[in-house]
ZANU-842889 format. One record per residue: residue in three letters; z, x, y of N, C-alpha, C, CB in turn; residue number from 1. Coordinates in steps of 0.001 Angstrom, whole numbers. Glycine has a CB too. Layout:
ZANU-842889
<ALA, <Z, X, Y>, <Z, X, Y>, <Z, X, Y>, <Z, X, Y>, NUM>
...
***
This chain:
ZANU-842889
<UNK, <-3592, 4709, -12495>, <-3742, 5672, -11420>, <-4576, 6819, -11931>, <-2370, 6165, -10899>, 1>
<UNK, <-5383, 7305, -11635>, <-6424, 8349, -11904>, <-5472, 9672, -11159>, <-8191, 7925, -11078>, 2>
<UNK, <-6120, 10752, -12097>, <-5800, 11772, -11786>, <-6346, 12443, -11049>, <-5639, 12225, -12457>, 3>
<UNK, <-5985, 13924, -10125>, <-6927, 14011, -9211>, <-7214, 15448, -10009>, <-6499, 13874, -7485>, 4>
<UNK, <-8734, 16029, -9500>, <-9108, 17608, -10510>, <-8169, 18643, -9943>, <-10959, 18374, -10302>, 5>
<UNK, <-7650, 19949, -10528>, <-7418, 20632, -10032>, <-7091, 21226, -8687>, <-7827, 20785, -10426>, 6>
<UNK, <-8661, 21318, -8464>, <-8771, 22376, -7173>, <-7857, 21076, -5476>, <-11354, 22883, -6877>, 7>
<UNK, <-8463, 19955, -5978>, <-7873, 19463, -4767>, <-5914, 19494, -5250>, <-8714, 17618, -4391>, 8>
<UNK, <-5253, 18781, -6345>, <-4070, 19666, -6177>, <-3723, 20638, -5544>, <-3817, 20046, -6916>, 9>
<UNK, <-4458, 21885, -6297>, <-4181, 23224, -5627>, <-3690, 23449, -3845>, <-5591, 23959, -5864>, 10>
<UNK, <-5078, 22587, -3143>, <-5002, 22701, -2328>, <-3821, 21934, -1531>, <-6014, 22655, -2185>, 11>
<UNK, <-3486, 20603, -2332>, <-2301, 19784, -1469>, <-1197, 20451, -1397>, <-1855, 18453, -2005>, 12>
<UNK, <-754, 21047, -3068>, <570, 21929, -2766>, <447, 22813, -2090>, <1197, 22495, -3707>, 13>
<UNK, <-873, 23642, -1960>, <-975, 25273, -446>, <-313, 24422, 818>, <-3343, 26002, 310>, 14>
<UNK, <-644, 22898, 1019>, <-132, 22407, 2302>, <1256, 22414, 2473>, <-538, 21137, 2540>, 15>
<UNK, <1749, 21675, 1259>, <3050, 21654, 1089>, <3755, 22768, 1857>, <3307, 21692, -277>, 16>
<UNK, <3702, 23581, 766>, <4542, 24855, 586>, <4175, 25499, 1860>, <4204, 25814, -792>, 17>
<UNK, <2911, 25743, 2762>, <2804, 26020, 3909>, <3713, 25686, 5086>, <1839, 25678, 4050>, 18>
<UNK, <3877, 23853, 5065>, <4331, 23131, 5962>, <6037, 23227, 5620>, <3572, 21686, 5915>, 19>
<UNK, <6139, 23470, 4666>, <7614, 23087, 3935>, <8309, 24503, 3775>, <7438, 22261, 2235>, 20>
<UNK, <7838, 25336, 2890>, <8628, 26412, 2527>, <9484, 26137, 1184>, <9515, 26736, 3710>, 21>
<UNK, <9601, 27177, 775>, <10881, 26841, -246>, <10037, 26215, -1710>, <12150, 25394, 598>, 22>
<UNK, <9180, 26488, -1650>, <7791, 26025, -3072>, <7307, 26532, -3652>, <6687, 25557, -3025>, 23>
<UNK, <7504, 28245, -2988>, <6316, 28940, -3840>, <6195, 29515, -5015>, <5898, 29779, -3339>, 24>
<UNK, <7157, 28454, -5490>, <7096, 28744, -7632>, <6352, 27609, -7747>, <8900, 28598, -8953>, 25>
<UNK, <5917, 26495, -7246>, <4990, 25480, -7837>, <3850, 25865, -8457>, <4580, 24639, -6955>, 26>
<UNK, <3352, 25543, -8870>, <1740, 25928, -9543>, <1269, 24223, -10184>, <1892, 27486, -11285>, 27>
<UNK, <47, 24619, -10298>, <-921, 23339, -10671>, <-1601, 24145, -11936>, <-2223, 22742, -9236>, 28>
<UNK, <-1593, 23764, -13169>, <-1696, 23712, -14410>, <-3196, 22892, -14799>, <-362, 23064, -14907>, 29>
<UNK, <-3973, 23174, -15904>, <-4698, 21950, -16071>, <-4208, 21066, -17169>, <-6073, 22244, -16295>, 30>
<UNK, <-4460, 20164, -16864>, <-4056, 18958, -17123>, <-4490, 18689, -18678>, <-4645, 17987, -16062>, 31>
<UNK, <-3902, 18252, -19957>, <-4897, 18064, -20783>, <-5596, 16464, -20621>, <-4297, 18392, -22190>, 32>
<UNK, <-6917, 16289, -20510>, <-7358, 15058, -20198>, <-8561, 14954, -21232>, <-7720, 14899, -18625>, 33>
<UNK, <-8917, 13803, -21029>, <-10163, 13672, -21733>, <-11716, 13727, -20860>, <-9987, 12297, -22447>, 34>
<UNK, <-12740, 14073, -21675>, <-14123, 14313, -21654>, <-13911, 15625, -20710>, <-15137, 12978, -21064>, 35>
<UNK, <-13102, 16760, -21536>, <-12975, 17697, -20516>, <-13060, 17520, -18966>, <-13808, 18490, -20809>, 36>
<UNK, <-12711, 16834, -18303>, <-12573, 16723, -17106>, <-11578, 17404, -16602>, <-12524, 15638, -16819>, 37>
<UNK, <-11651, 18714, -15004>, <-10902, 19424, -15028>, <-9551, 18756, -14057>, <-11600, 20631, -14717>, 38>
<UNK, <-8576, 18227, -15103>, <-7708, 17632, -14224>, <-6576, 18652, -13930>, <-7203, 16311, -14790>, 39>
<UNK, <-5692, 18631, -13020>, <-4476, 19201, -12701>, <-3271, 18451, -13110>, <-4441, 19417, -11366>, 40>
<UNK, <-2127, 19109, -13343>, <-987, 18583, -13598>, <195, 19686, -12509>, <-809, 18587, -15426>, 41>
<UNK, <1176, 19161, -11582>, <1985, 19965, -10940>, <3140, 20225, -11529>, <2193, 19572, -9837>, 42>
<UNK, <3564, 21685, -11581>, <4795, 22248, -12035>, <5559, 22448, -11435>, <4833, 23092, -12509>, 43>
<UNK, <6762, 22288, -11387>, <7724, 22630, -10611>, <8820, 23334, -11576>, <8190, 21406, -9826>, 44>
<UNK, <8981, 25013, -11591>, <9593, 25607, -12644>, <11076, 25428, -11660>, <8909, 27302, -13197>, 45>
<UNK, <11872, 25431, -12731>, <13426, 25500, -12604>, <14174, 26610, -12959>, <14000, 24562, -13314>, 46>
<UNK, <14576, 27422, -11906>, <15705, 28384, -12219>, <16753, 28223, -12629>, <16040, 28938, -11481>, 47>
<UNK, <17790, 27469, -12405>, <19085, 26728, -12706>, <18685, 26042, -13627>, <19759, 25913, -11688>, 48>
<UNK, <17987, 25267, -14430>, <18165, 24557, -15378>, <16979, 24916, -16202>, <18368, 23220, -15017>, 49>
<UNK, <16938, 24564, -17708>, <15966, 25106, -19074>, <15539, 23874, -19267>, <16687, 25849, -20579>, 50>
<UNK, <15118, 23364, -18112>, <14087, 21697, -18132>, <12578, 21686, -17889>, <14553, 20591, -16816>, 51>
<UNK, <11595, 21325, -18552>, <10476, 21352, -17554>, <10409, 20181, -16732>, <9183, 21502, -18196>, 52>
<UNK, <9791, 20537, -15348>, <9458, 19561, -14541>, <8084, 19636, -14601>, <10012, 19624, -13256>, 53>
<UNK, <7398, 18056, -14246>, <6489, 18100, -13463>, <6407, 16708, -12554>, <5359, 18433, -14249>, 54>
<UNK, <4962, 16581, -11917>, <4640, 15441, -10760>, <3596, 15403, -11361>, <4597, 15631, -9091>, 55>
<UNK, <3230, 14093, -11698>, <1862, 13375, -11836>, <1770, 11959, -11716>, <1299, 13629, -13069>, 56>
<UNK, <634, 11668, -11249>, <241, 9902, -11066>, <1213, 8977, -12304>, <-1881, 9579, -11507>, 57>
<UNK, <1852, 8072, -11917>, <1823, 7267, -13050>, <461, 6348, -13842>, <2779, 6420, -12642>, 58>
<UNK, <671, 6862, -14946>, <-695, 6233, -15998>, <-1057, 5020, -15998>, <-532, 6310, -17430>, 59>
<UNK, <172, 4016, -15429>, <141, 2662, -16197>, <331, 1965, -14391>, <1757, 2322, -17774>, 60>
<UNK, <-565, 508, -14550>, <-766, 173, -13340>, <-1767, 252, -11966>, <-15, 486, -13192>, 61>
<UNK, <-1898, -915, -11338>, <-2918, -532, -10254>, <-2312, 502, -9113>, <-3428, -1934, -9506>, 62>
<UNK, <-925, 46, -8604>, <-104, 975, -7267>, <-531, 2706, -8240>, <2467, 434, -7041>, 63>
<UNK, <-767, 2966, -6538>, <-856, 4544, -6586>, <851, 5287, -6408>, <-2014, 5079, -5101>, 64>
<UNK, <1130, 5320, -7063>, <2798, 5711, -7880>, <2506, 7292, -8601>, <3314, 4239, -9556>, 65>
<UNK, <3610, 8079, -7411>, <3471, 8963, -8225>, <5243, 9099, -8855>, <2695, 10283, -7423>, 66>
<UNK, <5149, 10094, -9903>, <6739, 10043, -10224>, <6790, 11688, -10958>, <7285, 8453, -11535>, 67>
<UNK, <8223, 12097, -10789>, <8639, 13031, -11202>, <8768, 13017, -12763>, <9659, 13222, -10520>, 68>
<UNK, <8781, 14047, -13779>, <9312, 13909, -15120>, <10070, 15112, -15395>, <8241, 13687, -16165>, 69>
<UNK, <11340, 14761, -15757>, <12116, 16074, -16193>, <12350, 15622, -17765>, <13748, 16413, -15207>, 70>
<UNK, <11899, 17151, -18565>, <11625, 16867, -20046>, <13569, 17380, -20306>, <9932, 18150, -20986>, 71>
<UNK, <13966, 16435, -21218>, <14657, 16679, -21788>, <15163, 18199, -22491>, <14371, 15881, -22271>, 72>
<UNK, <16353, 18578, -22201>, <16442, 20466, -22484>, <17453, 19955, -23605>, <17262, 21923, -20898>, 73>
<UNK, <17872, 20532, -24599>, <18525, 20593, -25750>, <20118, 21607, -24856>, <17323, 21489, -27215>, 74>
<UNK, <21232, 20604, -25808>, <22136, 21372, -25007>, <22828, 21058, -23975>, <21666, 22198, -24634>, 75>
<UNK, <23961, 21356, -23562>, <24934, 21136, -22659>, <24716, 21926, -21457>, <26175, 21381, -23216>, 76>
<UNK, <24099, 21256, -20063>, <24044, 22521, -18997>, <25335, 22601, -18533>, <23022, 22379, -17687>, 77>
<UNK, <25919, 23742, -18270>, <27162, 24481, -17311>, <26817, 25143, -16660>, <28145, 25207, -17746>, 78>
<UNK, <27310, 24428, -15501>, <26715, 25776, -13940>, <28165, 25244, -12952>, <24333, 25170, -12633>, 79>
<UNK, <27781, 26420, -12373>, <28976, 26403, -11372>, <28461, 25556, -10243>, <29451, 27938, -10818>, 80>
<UNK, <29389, 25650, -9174>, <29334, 25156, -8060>, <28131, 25586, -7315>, <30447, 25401, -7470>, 81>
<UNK, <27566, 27053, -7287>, <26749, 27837, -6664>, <25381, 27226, -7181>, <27039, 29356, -6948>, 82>
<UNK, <25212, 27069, -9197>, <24432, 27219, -9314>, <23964, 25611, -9300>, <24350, 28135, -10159>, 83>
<UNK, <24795, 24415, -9427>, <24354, 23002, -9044>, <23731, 23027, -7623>, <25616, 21960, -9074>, 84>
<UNK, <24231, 23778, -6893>, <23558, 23196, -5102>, <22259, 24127, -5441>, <24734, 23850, -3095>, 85>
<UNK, <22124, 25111, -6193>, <20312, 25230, -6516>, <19701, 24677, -6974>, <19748, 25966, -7078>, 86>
<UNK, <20194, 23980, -8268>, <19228, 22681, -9247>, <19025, 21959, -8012>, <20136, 21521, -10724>, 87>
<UNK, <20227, 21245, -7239>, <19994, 20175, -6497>, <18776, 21022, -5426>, <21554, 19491, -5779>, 88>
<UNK, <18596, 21552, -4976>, <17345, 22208, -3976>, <16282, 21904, -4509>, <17236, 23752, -3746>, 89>
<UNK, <16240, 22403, -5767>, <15033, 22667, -6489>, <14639, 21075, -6716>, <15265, 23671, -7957>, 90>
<UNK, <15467, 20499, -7338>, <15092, 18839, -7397>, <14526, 18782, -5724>, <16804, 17542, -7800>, 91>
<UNK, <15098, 18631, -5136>, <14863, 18014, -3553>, <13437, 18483, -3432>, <15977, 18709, -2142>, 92>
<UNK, <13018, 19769, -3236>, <11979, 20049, -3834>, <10748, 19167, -4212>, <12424, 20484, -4704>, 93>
<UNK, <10838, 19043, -5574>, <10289, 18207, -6677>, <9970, 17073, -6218>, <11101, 17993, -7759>, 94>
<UNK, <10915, 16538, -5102>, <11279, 14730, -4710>, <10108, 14687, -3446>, <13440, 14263, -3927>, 95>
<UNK, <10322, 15787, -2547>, <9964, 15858, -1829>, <8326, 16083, -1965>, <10747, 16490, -1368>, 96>
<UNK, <7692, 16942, -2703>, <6698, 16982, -3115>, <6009, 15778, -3985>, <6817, 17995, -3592>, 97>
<UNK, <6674, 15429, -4120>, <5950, 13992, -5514>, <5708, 13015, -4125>, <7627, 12920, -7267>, 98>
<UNK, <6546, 13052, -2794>, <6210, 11962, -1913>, <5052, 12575, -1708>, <7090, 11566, -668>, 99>
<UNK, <4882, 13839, -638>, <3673, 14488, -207>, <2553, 14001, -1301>, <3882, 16172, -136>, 100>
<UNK, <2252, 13972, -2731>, <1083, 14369, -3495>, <1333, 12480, -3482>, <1123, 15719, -5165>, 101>
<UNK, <2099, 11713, -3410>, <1524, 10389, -3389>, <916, 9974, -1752>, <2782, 9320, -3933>, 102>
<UNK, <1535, 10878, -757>, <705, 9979, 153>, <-673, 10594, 627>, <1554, 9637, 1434>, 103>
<UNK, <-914, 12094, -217>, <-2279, 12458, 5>, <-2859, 11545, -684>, <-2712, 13781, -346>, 104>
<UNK, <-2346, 11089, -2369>, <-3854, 10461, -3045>, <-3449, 9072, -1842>, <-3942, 9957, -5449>, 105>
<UNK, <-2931, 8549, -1887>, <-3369, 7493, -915>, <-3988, 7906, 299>, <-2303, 6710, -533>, 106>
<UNK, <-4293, 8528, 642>, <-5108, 9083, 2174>, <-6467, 9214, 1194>, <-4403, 11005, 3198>, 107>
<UNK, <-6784, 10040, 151>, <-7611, 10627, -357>, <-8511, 8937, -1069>, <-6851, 11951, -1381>, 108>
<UNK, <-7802, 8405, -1432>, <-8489, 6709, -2019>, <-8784, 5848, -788>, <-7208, 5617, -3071>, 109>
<UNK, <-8215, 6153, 114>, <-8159, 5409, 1622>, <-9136, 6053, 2355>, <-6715, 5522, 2486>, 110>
<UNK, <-9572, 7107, 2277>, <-11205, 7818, 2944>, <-12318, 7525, 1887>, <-11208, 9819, 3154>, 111>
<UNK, <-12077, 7760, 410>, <-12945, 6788, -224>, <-13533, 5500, 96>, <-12462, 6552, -1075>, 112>
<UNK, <-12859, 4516, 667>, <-13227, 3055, 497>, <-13589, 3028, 1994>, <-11962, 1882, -107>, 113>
<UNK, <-13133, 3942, 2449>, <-13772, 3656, 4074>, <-15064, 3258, 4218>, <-13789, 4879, 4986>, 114>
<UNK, <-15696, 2996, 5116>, <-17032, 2516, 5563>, <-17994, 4219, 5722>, <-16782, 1449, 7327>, 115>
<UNK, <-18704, 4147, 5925>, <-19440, 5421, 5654>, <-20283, 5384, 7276>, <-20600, 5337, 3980>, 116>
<UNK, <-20645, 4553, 7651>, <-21528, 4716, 8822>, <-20527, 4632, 10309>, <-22769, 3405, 8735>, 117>
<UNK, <-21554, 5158, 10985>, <-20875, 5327, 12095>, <-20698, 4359, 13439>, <-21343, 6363, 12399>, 118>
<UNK, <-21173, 3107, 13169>, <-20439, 1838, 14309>, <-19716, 1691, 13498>, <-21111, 368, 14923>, 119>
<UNK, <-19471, 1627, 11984>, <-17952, 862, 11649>, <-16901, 1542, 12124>, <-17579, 685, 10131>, 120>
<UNK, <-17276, 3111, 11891>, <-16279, 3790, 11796>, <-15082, 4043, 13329>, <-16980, 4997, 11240>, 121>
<UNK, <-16800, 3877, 13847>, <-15904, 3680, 16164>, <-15483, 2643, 15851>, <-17057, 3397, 18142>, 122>
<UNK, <-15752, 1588, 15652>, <-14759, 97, 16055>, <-13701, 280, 15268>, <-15407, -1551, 15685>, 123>
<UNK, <-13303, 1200, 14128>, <-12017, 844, 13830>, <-10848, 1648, 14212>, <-11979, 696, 12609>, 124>
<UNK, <-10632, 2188, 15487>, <-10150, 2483, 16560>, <-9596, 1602, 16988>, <-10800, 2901, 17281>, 125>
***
């Protein structure tokens, strides 16, 4: 699965968080990639928990798969009742967004391969 640059990230999560609410700690990071290419990577910071998150394409495979990664935190978390139904938000969050950024790149690979001229494009109506 290829990564997508930056700026279009940027712009999918502005949709998100527009359409959705409840996001606006996400940020898009660059990505470390090769031949300097400016890729993005999505953050999703956690208040309730000392985990990093993020959302990115899975590497391995043809399906356009995206998946969540929560890095391992050192340590025993304890939270109360109050502060689990926030992790759980914040995940929902995370879940919810990793669908959104997989079904843009599939929209975004799916206007790629489209036909470019304009009788194909009326007949496929």
């Amino acid at each position: 699965m290829p990564f997508h640059n930056k700026k279009t990230l940027e712009h999918w999560v502005a949709d998100f968080v527009e359409a959705r609410g409840g996001a606006e700690t996400v940020r898009v990071v660059v990505h470390d990639a090769e031949n300097n290419q400016d890729l993005g990577l999505v953050v999703v910071p956690l208040e309730n928990a000392p985990n990093t998150v993020w959302i990115e394409p899975r590497p391995v495979g043809d399906e356009l798969n995206w998946h969540v990664v929560i890095e391992q935190a050192d340590g025993v978390l304890d939270l109360t009742s109050f502060e689990l139904n926030a992790l759980t938000h914040e995940l929902q969050i995370a879940a919810e967004l990793c669908a959104f950024l997989q079904e843009q790149s599939l929209g975004y690979f799916d206007a790629e391969a489209e036909p470019t001229t304009g009788a194909e494009s009326s007949t496929a109506e």
